[in-house]
C-alpha positions as a Markdown table, in Angstrom:
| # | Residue | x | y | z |
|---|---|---|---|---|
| 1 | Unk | 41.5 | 158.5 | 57.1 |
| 2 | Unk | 39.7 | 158.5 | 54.2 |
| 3 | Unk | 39.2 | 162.3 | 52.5 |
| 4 | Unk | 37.3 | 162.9 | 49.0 |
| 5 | Unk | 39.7 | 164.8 | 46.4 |
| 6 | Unk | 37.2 | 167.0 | 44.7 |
| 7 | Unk | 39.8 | 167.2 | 41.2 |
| 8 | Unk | 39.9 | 163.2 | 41.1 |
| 9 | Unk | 36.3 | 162.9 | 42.2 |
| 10 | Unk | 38.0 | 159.9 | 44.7 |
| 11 | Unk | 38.7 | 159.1 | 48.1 |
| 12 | Unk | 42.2 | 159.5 | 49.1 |
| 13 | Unk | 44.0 | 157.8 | 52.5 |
| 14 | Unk | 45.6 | 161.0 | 54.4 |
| 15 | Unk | 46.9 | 161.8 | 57.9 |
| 16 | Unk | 44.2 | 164.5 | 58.5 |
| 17 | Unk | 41.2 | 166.3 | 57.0 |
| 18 | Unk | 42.7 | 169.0 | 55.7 |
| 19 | Unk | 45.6 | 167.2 | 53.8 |
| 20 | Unk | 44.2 | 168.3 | 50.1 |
| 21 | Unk | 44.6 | 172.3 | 51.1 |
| 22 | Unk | 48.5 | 171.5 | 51.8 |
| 23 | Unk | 51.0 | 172.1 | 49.5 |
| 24 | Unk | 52.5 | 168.5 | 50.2 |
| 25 | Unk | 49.5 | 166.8 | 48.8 |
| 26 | Unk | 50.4 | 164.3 | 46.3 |
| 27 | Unk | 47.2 | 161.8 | 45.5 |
| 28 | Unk | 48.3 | 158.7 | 43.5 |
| 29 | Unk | 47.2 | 155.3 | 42.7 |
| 30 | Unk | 48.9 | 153.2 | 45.8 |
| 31 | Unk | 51.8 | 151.3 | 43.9 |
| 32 | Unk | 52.4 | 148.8 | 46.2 |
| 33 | Unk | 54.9 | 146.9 | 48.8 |
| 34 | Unk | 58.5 | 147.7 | 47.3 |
| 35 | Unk | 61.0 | 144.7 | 47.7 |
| 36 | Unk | 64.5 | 145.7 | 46.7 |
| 37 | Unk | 65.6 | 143.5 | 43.4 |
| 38 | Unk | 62.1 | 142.4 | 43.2 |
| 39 | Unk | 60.1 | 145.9 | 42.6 |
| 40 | Unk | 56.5 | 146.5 | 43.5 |
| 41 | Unk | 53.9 | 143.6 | 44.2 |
| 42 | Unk | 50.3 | 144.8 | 45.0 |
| 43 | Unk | 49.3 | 145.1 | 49.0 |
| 44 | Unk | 45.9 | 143.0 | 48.1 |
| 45 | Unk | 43.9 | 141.8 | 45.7 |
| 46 | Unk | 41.0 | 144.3 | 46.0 |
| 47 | Unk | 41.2 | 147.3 | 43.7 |
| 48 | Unk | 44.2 | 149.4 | 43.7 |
| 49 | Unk | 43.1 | 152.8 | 46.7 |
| 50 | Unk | 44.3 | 156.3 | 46.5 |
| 51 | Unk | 47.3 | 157.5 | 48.8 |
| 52 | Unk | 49.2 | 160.3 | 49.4 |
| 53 | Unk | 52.0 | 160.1 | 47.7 |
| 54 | Unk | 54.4 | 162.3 | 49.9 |
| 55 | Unk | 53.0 | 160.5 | 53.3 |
| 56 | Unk | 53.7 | 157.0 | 51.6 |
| 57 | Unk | 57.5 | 158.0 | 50.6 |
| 58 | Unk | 58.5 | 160.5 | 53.0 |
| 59 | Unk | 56.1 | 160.9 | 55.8 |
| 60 | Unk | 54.0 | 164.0 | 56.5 |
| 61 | Unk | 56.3 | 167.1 | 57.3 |
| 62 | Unk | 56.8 | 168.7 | 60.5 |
| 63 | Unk | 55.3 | 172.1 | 59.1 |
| 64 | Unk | 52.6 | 172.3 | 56.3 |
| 65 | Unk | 51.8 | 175.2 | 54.7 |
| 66 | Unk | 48.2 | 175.7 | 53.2 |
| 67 | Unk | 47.6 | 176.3 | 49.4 |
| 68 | Unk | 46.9 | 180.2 | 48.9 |
């Protein structure tokens, strides 16, 4: 789902609404399908879309904790 960062001013892919309160909320430019000896090459041709980073790399966590 699409959710607008208010900081960036852009709309970021997340698991759920509330994703930019958590303290695992990392939004950065989507970098692309990684290919081991061949590095990144971009998903489409359309312009580059927001992600989070830590759902991308790791997956969302079990327990998240919201930002105080």
């Amino acid at each position: 789902m699409l959710v607008k960062d208010k900081k960036l001013k852009v709309k970021v892919n997340v698991s759920e609404i509330n994703c930019p309160k958590f303290t695992c909320y990392w939004p950065r430019l989507d970098p692309g399908v990684f290919t081991q000896g061949q590095g990144y090459r971009e998903r489409s041709s359309g312009p580059r879309e927001w992600l989070c980073g830590n759902r991308e790399i790791r997956g969302c966590p079990t327990q998240t904790f919201l930002l105080v």
